[in-house]
ROSE-4610 file (N, C-alpha, C; in Angstrom, 1 decimal, always signed):
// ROSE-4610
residu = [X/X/X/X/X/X/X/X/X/X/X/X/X/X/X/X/X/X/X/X/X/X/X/X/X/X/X/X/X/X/X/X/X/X/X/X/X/X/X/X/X/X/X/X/X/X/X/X/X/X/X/X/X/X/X/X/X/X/X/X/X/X/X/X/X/X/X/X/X/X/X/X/X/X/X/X/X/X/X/X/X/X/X/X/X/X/X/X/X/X/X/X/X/X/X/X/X/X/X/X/X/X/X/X/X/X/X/X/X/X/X/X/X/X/X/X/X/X/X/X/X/X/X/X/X/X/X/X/X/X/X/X/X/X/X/X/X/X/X/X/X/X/X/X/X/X/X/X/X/X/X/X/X/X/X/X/X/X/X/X/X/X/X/X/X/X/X/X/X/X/X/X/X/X/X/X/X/X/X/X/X/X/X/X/X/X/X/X/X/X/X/X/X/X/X/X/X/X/X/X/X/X/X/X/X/X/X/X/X/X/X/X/X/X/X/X/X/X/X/X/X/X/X/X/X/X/X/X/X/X/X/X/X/X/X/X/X/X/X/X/X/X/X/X/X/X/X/X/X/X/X/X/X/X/X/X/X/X/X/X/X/X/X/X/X/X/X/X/X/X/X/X/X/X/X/X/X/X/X/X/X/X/X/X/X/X/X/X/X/X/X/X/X/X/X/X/X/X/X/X/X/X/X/X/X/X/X/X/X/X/X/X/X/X/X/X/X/X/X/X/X/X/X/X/X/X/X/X/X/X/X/X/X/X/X/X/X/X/X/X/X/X/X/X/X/X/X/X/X/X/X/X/X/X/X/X/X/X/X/X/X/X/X/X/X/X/X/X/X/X/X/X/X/X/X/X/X/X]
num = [1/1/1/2/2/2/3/3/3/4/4/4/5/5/5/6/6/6/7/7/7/8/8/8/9/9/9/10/10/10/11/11/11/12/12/12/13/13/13/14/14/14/15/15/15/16/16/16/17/17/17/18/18/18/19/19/19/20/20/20/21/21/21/22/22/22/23/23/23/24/24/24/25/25/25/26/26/26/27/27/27/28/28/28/29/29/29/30/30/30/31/31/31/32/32/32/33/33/33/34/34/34/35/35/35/36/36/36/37/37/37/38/38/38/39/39/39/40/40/40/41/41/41/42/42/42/43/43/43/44/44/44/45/45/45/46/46/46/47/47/47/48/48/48/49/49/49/50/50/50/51/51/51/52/52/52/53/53/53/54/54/54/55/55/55/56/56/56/57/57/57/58/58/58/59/59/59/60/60/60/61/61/61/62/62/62/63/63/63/64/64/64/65/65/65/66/66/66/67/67/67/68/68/68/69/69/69/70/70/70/71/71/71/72/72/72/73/73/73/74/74/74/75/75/75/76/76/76/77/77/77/78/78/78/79/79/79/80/80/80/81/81/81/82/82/82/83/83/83/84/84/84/85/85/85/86/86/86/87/87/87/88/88/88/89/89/89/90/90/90/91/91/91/92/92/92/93/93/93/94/94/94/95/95/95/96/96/96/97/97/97/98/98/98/99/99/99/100/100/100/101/101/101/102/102/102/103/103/103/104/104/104/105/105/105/106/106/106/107/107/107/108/108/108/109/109/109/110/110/110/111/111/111/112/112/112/113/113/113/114/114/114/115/115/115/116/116/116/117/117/117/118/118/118/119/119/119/120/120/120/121/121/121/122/122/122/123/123/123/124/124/124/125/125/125/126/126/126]
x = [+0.8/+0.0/+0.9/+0.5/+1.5/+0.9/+1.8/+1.7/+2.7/+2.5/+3.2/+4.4/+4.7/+5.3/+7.1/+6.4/+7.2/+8.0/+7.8/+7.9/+10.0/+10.7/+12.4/+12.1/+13.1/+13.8/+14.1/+14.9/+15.6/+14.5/+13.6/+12.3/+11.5/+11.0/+10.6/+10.9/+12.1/+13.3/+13.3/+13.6/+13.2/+12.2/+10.9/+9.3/+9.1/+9.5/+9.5/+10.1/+11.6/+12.4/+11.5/+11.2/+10.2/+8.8/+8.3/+7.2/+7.4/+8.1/+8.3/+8.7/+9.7/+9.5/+8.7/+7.3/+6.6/+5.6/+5.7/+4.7/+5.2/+6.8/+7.3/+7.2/+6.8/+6.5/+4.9/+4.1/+3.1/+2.3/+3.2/+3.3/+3.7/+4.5/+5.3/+4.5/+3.5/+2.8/+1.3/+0.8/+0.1/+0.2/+1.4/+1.6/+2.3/+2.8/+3.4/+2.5/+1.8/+1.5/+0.6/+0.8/+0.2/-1.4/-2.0/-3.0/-4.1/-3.7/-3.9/-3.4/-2.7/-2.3/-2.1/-1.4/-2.0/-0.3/+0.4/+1.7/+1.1/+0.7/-0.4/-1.0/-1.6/-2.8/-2.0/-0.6/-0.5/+0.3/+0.7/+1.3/+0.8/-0.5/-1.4/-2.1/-1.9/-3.4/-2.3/-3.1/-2.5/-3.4/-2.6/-3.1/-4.3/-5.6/-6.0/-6.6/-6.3/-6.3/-4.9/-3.7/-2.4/-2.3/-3.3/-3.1/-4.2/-5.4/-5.8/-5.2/-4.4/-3.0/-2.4/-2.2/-1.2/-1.9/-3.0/-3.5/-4.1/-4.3/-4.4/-3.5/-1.8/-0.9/-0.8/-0.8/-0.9/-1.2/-2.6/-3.6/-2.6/-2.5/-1.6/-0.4/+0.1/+1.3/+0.8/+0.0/-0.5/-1.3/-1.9/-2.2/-1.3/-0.1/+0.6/+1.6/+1.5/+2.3/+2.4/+0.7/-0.2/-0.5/-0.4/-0.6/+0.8/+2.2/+3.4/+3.6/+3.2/+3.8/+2.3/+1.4/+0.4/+0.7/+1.4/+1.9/+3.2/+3.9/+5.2/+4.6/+3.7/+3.4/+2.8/+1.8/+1.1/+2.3/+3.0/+4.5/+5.0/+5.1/+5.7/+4.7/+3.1/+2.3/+2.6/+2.2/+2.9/+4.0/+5.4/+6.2/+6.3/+4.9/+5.1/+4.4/+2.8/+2.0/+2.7/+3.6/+3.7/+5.0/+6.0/+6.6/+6.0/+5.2/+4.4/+3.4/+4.2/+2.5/+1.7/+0.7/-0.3/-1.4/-2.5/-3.7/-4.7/-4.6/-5.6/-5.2/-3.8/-3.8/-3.4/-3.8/-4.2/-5.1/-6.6/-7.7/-7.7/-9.0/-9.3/-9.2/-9.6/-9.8/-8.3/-7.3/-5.8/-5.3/-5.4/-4.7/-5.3/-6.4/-7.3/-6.7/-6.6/-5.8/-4.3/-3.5/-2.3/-1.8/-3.0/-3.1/-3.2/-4.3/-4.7/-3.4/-2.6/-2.0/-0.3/+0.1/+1.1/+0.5/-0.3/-0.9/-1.4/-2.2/-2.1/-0.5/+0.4/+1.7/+2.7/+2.4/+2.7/+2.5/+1.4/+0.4/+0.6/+0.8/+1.1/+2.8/+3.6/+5.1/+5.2/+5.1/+5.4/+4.4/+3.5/+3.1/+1.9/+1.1/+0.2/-1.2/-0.9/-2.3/-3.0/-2.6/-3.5/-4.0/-3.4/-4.0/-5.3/-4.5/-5.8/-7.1/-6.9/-8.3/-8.8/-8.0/-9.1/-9.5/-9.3/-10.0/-11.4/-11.5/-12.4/-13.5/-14.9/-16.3/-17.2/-17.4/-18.7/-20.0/-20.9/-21.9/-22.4/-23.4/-24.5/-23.6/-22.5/-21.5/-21.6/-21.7/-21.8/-20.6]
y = [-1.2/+0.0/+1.2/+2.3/+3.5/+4.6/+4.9/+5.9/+7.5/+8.8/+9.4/+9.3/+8.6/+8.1/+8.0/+7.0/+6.2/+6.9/+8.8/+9.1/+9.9/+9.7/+9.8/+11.3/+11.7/+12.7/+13.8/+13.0/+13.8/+14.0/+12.9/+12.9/+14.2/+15.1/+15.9/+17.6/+16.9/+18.6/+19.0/+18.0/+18.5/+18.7/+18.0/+18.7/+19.5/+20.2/+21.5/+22.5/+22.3/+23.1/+23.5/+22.7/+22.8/+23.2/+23.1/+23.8/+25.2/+25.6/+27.1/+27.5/+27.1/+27.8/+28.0/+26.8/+26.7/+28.3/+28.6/+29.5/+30.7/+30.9/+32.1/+32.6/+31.2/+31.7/+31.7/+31.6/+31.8/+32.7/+33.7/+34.8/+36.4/+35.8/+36.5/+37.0/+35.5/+35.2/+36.1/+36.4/+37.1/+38.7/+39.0/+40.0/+41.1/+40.2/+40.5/+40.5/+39.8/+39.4/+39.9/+40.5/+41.7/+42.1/+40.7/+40.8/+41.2/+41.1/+41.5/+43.2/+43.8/+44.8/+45.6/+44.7/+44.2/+45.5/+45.7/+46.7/+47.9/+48.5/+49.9/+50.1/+49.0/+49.5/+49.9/+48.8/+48.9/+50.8/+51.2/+52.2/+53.6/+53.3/+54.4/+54.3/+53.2/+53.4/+53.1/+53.3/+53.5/+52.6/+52.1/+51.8/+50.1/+50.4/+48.8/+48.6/+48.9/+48.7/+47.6/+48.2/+47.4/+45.9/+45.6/+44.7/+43.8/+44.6/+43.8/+42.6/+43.5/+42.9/+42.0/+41.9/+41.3/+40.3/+40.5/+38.4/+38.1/+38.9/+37.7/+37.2/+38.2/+37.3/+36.2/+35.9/+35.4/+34.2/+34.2/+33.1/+32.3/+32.6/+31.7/+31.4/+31.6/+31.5/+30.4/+30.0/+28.8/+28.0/+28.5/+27.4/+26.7/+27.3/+26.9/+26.2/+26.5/+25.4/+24.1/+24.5/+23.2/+22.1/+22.5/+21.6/+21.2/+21.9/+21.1/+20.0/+20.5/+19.6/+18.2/+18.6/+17.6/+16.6/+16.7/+16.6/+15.6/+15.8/+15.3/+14.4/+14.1/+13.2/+11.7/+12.5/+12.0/+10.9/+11.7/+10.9/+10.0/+10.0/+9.1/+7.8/+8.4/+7.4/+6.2/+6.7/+5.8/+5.3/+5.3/+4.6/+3.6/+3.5/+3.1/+2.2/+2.1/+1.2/+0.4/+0.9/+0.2/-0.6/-0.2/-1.2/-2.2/-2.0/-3.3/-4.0/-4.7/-5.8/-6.1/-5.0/-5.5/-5.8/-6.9/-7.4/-5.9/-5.0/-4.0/-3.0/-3.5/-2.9/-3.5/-4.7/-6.0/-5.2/-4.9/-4.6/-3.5/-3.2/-1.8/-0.6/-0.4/+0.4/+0.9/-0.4/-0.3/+1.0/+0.5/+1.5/+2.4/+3.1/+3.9/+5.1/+3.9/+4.9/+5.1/+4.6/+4.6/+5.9/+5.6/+6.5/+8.5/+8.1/+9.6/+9.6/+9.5/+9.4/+10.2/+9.1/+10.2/+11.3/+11.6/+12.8/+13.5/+13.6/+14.6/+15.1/+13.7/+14.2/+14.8/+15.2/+15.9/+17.1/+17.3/+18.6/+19.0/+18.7/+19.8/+19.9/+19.4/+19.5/+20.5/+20.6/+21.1/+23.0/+22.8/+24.2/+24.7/+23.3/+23.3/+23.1/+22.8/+22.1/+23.6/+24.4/+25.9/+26.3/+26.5/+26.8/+26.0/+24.6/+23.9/+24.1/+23.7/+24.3/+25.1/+26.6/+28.0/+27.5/+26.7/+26.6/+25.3/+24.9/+23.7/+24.6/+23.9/+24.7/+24.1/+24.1/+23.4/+23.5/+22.5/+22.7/+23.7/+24.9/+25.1/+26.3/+26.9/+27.8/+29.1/+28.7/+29.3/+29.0]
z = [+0.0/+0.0/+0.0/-0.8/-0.6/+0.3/+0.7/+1.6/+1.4/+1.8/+1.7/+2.1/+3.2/+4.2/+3.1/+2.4/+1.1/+0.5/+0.3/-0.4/-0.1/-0.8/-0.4/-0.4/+0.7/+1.0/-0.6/-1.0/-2.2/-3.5/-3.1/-4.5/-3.9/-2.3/-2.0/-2.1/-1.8/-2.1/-3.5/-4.3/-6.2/-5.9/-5.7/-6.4/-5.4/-4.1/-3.8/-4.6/-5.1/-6.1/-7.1/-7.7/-9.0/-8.8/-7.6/-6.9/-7.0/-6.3/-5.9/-7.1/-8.0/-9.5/-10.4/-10.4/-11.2/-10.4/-8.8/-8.2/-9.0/-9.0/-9.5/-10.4/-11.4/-13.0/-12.6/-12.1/-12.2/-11.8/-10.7/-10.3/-11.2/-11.8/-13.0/-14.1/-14.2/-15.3/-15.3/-13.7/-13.6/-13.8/-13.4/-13.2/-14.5/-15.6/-16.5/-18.0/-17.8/-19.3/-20.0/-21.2/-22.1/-22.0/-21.7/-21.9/-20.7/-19.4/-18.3/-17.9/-18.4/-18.1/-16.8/-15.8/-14.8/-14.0/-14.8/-14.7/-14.9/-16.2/-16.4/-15.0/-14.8/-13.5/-12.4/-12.1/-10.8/-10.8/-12.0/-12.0/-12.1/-12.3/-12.0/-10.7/-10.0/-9.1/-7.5/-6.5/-5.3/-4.2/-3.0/-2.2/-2.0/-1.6/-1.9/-3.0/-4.6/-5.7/-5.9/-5.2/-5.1/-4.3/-3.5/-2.7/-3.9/-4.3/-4.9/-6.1/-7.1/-7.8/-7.3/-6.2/-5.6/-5.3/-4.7/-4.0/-5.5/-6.6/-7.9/-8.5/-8.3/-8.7/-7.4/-6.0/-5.0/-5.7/-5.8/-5.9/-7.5/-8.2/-9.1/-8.9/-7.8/-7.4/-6.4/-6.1/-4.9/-6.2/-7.2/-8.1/-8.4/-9.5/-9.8/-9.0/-7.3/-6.8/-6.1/-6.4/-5.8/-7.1/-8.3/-9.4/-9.7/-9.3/-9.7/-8.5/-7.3/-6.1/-6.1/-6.6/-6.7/-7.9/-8.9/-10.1/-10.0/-9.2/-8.5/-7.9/-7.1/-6.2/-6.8/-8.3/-9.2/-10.1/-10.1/-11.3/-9.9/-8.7/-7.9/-7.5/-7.7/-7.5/-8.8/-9.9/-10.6/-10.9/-10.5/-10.5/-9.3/-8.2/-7.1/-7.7/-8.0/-8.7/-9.6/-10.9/-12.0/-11.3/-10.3/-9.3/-8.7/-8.5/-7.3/-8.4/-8.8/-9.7/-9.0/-8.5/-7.7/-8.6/-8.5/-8.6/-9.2/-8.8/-9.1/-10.1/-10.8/-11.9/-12.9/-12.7/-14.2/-14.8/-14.3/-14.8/-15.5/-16.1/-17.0/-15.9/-15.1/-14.3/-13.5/-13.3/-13.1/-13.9/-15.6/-16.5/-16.8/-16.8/-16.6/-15.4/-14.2/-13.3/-13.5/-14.0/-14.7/-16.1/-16.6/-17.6/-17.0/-16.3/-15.0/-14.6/-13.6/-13.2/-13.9/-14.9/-15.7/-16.2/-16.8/-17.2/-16.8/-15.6/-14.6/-13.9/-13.6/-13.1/-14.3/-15.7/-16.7/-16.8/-16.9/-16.9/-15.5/-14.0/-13.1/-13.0/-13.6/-13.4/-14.6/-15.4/-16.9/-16.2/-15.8/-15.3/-16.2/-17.0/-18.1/-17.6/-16.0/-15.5/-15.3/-14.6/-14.3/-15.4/-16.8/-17.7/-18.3/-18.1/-19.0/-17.8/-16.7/-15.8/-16.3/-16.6/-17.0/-18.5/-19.0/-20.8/-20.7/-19.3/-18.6/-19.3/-20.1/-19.9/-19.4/-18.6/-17.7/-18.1/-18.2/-19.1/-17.6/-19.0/-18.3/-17.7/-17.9/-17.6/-19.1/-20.0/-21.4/-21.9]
């Protein structure tokens, strides 16, 4: 059975490393990017207009470092599973969760998960 327990020292310290960079670029990402104009504003405007800026870059800076270190954990579950020939991942449902698994731990290490979320459309959302 896995546990976090399982999880090595040195396998934690990288997907923190890569954590906190993926926040930084996510931070960056908010704060920078053309289409947000998110620099114009802060340089006209004063006070709690500025804090506002700031906990939205905040907030993708905790997205983004919750989808790399969730993502890390996701790439270690499967190397723990596809180690252990256990019985429950003979079946369809095994590789199914195998399949979830690398690809979700792709998509939050690479820093591709936050975005594809915001392109999600939910029925019934427009």
């Amino acid at each position: 059975m896995f546990t976090l327990s399982d999880i090595p020292c040195w396998y934690l310290v990288i997907a923190f490393i890569l954590s906190f960079y993926q926040a930084f670029r996510g931070f960056m990402f908010q704060l920078f990017f053309p289409a947000n104009k998110l620099m114009d504003e802060l340089k006209k405007i004063r006070g709690a207009k500025v804090w506002k800026i700031v906990l939205v870059c905040l907030a993708d800076a905790v997205t983004y470092f919750l989808s790399a270190m969730s993502g890390s954990i996701s790439i270690f579950m499967f190397y723990q599973f596809t180690s252990q020939a256990t019985a429950t991942l003979k079946d369809q449902a095994g590789t199914i969760l195998l399949i979830f698994l690398v690809l979700y731990g792709i998509l939050g290490v690479t820093g591709k998960l936050p975005e594809l979320l915001n392109k999600i459309k939910f029925p019934g959302t427009g």
